[in-house]
C-alpha positions in Angstrom: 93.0 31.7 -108.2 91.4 29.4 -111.2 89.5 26.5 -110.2 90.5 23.0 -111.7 87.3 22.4 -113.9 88.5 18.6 -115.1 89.2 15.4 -113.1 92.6 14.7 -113.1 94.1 12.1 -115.6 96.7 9.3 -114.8 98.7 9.0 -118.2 102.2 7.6 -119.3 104.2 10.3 -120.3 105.2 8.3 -123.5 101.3 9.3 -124.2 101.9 12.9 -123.8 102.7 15.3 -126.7 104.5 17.7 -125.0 105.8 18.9 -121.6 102.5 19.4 -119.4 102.3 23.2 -118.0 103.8 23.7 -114.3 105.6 21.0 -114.2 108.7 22.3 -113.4 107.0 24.0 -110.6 105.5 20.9 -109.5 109.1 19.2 -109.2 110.3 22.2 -107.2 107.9 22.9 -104.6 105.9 19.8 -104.7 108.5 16.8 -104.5 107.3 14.0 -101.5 111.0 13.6 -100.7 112.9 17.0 -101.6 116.4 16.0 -100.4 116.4 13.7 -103.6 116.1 16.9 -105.7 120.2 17.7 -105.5 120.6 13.7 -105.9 123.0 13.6 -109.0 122.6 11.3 -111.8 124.7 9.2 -113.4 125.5 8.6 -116.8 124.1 4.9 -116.8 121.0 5.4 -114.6 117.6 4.7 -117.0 114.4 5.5 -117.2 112.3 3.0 -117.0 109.1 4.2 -116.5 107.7 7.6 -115.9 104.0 9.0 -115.3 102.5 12.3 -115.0 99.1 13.5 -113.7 96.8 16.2 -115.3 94.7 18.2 -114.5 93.4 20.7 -117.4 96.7 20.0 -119.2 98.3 21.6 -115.8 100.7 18.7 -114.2 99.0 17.9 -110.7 101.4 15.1 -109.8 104.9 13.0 -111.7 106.7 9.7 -111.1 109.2 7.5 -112.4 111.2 4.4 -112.4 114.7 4.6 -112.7 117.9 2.2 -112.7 121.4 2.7 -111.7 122.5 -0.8 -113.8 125.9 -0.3 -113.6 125.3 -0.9 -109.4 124.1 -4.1 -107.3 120.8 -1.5 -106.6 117.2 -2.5 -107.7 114.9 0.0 -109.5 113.3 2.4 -107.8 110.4 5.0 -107.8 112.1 8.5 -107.5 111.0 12.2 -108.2 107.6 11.8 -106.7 105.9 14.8 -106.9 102.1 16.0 -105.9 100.1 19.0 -106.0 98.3 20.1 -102.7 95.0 19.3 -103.5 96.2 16.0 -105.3 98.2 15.3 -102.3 96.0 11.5 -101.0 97.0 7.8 -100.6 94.5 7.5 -103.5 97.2 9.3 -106.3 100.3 8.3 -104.3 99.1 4.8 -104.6 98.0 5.3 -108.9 100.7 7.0 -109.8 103.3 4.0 -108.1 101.0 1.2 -109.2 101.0 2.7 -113.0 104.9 2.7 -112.7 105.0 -0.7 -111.8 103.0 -1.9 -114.5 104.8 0.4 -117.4 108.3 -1.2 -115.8 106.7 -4.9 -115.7 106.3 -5.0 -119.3 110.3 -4.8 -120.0 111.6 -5.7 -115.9 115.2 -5.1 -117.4 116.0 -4.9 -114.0 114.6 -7.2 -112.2 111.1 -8.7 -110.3 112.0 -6.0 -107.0 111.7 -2.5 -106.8 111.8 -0.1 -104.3 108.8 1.8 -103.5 109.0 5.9 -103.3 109.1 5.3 -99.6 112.0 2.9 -99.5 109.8 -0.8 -99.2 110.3 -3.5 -101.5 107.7 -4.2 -104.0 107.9 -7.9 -105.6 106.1 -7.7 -108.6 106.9 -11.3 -110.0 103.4 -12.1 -110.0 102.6 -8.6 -112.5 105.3 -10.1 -114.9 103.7 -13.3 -114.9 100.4 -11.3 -115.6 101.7 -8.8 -118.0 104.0 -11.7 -120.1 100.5 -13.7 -120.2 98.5 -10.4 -122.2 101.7 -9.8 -124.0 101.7 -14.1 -125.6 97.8 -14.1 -126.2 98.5 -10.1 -128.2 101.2 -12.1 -130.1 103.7 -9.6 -129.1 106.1 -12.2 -127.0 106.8 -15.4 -127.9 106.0 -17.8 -124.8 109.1 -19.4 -122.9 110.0 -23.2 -123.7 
């Protein structure tokens, strides 16, 4: 058995080159909620965000936001997955809060979401935060 020689890293997987090693495992046999792995997915759902955690380029843990917007439903934090040794309310709580604020910065559906364990999460005051950086960067007008 190797021993992990690297802290893991939170990243989006928009900042990832290429499929992280294992992760395929890691869905499999590491999923918080495995009953959502047979969960089929419509033609409409989106992604809206999506992170990955690793660990010597090895994926340790994986989340994302997605959207059904052809339904009344909110977004929601699905495929949840975490290696044993990554398995804390520390990474849970990263890898959910890093969702959040990758979704807040287009919210196309919404200030809710629902949590990976089913709560909702108002995040109106992280838009107000996030719309804020994005005016002062010049990257979004302000609103009238």
């Amino acid at each position: 058995m190797s021993s992990n020689t690297s802290m893991p890293v939170l990243c989006r997987t928009i900042e990832v080159e290429h499929e992280p090693d294992g992760l395929s495992d890691l869905m499999e046999r590491h999923r918080i909620y495995p009953d959502h792995a047979d969960e089929c997915w419509p033609e409409d759902r989106q992604v809206l965000g999506e992170c990955v955690i690793l660990q010597d380029a090895r994926a340790v843990g994986f989340g994302r936001i997605v959207w059904d917007a052809h339904t009344e439903d909110m977004p929601r934090v699905v495929d949840v997955a975490l290696a044993g040794h990554c398995w804390s309310d520390f990474f849970l709580d990263s890898l959910e809060q890093e969702l959040i604020a990758e979704y807040a910065e287009e919210a196309e559906g919404g200030e809710f979401i629902q949590g990976h364990d089913g709560r909702v999460i108002d995040i109106t005051r992280i838009l107000g935060r996030e719309g804020r950086q994005a005016v002062y960067a010049g990257s979004r007008r302000p609103r009238a």
